[in-house]
ChimeraX commands (.cxc) that place a marker at each C-alpha (Angstrom):
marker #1 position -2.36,-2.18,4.10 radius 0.5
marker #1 position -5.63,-2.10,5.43 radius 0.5
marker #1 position -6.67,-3.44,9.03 radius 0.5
marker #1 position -5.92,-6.86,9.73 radius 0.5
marker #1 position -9.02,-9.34,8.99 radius 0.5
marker #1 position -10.01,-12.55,8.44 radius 0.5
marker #1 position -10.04,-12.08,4.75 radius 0.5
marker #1 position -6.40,-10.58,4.15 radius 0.5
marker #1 position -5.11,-13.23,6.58 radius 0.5
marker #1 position -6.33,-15.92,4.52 radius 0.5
marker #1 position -5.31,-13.73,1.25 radius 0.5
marker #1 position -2.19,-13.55,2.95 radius 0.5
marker #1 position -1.99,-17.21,3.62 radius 0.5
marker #1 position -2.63,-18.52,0.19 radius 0.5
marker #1 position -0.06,-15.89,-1.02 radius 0.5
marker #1 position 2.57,-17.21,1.16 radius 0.5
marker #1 position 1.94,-20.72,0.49 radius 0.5
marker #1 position 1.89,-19.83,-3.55 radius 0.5
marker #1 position 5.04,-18.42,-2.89 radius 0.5
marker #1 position 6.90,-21.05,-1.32 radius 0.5
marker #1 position 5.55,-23.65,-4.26 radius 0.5
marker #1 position 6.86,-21.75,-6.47 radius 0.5
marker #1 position 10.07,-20.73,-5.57 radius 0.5
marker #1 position 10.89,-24.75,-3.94 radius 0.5
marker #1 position 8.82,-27.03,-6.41 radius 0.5
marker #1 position 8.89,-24.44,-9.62 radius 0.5
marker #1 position 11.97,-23.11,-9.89 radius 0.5
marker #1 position 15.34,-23.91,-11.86 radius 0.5
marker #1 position 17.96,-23.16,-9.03 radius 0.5
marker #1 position 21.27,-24.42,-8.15 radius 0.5
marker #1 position 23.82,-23.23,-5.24 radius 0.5
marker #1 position 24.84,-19.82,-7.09 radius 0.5
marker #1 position 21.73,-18.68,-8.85 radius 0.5
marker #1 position 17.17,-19.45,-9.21 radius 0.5
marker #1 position 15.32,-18.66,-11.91 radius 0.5
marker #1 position 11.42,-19.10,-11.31 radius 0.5
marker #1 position 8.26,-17.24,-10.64 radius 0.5
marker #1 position 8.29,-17.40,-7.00 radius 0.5
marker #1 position 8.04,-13.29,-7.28 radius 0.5
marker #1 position 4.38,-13.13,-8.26 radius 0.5
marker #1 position 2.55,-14.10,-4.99 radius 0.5
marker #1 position 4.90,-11.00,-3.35 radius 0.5
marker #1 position 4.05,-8.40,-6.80 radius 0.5
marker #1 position 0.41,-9.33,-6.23 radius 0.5
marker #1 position 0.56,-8.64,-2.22 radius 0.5
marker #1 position 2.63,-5.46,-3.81 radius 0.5
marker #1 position -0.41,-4.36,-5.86 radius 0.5
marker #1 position -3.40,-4.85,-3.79 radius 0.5
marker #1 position -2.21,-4.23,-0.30 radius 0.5
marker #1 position 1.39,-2.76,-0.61 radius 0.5
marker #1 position 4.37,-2.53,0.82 radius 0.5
marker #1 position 3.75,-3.91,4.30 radius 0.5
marker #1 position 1.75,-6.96,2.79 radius 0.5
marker #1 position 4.21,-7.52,0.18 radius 0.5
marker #1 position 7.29,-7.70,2.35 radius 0.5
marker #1 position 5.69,-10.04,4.78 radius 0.5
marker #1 position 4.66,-12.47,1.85 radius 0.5
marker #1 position 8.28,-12.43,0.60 radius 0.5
marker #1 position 9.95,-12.54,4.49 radius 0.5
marker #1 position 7.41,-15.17,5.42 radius 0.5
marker #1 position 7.32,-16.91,2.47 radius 0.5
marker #1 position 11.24,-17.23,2.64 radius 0.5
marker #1 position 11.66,-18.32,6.30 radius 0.5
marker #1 position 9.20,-21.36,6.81 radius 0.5
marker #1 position 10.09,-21.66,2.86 radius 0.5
marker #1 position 13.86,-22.71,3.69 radius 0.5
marker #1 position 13.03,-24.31,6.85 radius 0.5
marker #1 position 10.53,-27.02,5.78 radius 0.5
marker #1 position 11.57,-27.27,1.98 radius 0.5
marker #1 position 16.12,-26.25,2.15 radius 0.5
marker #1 position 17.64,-25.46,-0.98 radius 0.5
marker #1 position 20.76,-25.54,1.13 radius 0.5
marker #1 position 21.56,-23.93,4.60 radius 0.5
marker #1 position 19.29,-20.84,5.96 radius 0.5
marker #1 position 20.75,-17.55,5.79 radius 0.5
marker #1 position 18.64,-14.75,6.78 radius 0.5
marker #1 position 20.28,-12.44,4.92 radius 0.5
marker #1 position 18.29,-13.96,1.61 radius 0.5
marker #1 position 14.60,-13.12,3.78 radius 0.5
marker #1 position 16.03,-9.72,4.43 radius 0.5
marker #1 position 16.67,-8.90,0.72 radius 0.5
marker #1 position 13.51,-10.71,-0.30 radius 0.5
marker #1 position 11.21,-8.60,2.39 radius 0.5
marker #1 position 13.55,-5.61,0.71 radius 0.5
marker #1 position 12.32,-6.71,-2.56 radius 0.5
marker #1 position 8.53,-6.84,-1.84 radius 0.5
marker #1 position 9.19,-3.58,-0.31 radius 0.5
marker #1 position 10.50,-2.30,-3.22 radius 0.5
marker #1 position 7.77,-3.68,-5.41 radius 0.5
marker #1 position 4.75,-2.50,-2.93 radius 0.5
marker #1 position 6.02,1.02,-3.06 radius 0.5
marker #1 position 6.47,1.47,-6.66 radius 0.5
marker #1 position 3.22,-0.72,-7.80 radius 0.5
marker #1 position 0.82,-0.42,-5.29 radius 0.5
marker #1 position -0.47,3.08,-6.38 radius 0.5
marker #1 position -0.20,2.68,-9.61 radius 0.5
marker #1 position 1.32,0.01,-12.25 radius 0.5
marker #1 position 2.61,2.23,-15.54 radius 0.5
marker #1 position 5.71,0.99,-17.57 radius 0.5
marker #1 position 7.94,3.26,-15.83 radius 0.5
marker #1 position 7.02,2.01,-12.37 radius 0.5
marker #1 position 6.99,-1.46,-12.87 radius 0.5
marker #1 position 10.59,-1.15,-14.85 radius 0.5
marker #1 position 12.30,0.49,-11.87 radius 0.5
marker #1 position 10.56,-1.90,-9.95 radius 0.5
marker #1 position 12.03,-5.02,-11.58 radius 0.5
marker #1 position 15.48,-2.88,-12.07 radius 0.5
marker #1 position 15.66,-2.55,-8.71 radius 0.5
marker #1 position 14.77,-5.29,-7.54 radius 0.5
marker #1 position 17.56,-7.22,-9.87 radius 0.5
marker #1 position 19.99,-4.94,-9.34 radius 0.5
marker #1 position 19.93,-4.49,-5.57 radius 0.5
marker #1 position 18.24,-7.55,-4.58 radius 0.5
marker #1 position 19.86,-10.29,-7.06 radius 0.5
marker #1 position 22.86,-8.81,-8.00 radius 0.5
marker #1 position 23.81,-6.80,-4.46 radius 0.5
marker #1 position 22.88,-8.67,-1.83 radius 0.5
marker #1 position 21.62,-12.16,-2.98 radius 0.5
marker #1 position 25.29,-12.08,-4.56 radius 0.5
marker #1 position 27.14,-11.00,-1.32 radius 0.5
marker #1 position 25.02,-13.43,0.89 radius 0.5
marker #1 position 26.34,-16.15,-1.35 radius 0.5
marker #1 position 29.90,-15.33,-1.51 radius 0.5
marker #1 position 29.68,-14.85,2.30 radius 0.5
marker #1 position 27.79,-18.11,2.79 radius 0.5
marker #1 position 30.37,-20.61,-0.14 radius 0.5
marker #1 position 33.32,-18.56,0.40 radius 0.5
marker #1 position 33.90,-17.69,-3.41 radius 0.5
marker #1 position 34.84,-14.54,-4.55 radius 0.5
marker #1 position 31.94,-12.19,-5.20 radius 0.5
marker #1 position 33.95,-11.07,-8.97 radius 0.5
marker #1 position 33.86,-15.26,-9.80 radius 0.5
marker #1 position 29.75,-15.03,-8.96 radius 0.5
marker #1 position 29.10,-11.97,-10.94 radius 0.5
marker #1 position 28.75,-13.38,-14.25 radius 0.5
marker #1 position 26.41,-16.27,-13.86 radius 0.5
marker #1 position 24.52,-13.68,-11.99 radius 0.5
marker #1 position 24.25,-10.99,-14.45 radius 0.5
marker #1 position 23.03,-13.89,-16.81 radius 0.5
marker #1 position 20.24,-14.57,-14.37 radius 0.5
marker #1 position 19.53,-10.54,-14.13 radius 0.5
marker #1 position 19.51,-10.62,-18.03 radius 0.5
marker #1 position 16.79,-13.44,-18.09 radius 0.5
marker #1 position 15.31,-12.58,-15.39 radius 0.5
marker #1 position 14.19,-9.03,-15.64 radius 0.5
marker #1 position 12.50,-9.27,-19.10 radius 0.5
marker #1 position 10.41,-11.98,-17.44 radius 0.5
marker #1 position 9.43,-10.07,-14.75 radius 0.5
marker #1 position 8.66,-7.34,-16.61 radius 0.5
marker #1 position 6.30,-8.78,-19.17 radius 0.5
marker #1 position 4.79,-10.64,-15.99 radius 0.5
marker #1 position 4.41,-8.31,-13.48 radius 0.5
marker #1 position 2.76,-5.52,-16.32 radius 0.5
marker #1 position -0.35,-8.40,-17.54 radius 0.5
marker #1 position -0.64,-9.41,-13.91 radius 0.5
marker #1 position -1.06,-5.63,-12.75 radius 0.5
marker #1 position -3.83,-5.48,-15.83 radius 0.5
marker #1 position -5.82,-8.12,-14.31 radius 0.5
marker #1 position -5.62,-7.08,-11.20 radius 0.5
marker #1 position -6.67,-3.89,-11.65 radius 0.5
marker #1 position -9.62,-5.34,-13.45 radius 0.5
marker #1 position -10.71,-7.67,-11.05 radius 0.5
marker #1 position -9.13,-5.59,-7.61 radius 0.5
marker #1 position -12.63,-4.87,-5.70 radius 0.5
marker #1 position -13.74,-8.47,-6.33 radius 0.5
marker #1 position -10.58,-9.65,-4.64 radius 0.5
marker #1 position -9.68,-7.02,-1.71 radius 0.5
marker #1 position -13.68,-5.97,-1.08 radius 0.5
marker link #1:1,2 radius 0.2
marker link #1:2,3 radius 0.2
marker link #1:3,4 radius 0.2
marker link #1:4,5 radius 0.2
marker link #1:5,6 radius 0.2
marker link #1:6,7 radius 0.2
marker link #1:7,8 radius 0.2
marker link #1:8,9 radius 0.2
marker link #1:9,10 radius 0.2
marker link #1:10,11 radius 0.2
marker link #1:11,12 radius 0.2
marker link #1:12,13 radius 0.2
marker link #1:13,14 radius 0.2
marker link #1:14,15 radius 0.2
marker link #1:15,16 radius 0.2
marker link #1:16,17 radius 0.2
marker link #1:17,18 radius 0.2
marker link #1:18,19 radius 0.2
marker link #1:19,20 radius 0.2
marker link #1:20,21 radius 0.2
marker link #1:21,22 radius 0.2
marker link #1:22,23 radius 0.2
marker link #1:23,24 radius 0.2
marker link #1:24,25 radius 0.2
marker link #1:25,26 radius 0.2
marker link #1:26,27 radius 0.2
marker link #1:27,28 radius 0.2
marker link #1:28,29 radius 0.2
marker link #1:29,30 radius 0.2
marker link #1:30,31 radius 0.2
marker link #1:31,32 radius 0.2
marker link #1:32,33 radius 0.2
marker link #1:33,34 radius 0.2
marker link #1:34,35 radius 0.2
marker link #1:35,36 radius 0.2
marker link #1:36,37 radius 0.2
marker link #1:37,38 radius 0.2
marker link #1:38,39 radius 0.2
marker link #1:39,40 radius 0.2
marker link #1:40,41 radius 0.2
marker link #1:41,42 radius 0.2
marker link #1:42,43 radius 0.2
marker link #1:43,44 radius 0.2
marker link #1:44,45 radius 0.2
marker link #1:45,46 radius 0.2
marker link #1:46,47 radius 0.2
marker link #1:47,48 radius 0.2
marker link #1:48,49 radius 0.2
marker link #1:49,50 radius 0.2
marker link #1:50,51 radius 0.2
marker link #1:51,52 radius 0.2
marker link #1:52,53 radius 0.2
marker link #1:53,54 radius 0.2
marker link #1:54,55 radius 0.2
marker link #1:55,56 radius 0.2
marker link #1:56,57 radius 0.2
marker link #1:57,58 radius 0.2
marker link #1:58,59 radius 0.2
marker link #1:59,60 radius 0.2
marker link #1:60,61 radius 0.2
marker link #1:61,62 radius 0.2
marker link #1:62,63 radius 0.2
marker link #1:63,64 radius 0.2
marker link #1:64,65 radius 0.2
marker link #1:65,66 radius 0.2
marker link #1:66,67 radius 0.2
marker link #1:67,68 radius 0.2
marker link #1:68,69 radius 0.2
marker link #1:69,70 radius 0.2
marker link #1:70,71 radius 0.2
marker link #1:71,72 radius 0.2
marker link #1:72,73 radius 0.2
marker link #1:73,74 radius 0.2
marker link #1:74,75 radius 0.2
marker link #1:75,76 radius 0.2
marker link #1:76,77 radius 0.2
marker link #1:77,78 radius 0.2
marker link #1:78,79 radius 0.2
marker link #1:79,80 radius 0.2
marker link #1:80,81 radius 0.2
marker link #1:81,82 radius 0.2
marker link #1:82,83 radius 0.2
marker link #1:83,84 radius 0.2
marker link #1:84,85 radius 0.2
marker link #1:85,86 radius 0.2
marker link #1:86,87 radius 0.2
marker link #1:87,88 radius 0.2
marker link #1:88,89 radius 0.2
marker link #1:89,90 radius 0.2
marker link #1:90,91 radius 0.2
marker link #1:91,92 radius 0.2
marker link #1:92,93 radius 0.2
marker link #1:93,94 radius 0.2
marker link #1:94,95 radius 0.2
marker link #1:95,96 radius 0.2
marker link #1:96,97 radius 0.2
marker link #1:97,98 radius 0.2
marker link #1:98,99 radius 0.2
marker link #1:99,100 radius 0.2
marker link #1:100,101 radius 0.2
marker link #1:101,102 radius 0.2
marker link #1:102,103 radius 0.2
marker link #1:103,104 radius 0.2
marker link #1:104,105 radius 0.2
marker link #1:105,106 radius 0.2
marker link #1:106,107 radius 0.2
marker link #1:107,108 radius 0.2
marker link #1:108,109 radius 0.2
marker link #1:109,110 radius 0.2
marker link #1:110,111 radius 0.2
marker link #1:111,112 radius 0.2
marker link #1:112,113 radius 0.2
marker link #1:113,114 radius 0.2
marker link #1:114,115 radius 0.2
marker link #1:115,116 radius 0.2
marker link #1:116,117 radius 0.2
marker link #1:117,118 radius 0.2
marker link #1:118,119 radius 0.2
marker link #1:119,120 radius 0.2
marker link #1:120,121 radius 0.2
marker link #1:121,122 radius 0.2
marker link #1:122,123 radius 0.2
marker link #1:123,124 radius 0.2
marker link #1:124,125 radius 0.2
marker link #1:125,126 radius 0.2
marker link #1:126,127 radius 0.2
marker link #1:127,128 radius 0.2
marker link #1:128,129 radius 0.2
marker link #1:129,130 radius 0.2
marker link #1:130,131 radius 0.2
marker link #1:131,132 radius 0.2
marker link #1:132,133 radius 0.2
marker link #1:133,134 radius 0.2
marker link #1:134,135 radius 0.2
marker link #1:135,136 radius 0.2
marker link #1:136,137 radius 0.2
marker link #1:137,138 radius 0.2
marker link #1:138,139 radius 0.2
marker link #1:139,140 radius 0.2
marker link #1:140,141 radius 0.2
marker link #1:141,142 radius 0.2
marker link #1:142,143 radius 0.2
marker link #1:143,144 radius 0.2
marker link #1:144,145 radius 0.2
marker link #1:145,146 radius 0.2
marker link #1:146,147 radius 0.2
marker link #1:147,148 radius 0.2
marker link #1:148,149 radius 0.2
marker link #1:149,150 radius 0.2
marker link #1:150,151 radius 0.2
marker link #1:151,152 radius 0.2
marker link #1:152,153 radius 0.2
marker link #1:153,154 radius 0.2
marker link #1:154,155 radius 0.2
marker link #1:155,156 radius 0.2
marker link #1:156,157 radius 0.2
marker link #1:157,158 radius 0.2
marker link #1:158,159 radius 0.2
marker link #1:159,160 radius 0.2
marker link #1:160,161 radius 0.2
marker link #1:161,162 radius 0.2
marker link #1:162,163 radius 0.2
marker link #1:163,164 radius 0.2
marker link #1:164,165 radius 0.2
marker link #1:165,166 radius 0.2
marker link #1:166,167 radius 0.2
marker link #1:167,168 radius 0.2
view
């Protein structure tokens, strides 16, 4: 990430706020599982500024997302696997954006974020059985990762394309 200015902060900013909007206002969730595009603020944070940026959008974006806006009660283990997750994504994409990257990226990210952790903080946080969970989950992974995939590649074309314009 490069030094801290007025510019990234307000980049910053307007990723953060994207982020919550999409994950509270245009997402499908319910108690167990969220299916939405609340992942493309942190992937573009992941791209032009990496992993540092991208885990701040995600942490950030989380926290004051689930204190002004609740989906139900605040857990911070769900910030700590979504700054894990922009983590992931900044140092696998920020270099570079090829198929291969941005699939273990999204593999990753589903598999350790969504299906790990996100999973475990549930169980912990209802009380039901992390086996019960796993199938609605591994729907979600199933939907989800294509998504992200197909997303996250056109998004990294434009970017490039357009990536002194926005970080000069």
């Amino acid at each position: 990430m490069k030094k801290l200015d007025i510019k990234l902060l307000t980049t910053l900013g307007l990723l953060i706020a994207s982020q919550i909007v999409l994950s509270r206002f245009c997402s499908v969730s319910a108690w167990n599982f969220k299916i939405g595009f609340s992942f493309v603020p942190v992937v573009i944070a992941a791209i032009l500024y990496g992993a540092k940026a991208a885990a701040a959008v995600a942490g950030i974006g989380d926290f004051v997302g689930a204190v002004l806006i609740p989906i139900g009660p605040y857990f911070p283990g769900f910030t700590l696997t979504a700054m894990l997750c922009g983590v992931c994504f900044g140092l696998l994409l920020h270099k570079a954006q090829t198929p291969v990257r941005v699939l273990t990226a999204v593999t990753a990210t589903q598999l350790a974020g969504s299906l790990l952790l996100n999973l475990l903080w549930i169980s912990m946080l209802y009380g039901t059985p992390y086996i019960v969970l796993l199938g609605a989950r591994v729907l979600q992974c199933a939907v989800v990762a294509p998504v992200q995939f197909l997303t996250i590649s056109l998004l990294a074309k434009l970017l490039v394309r357009y990536r002194q314009q926005v970080i000069a």
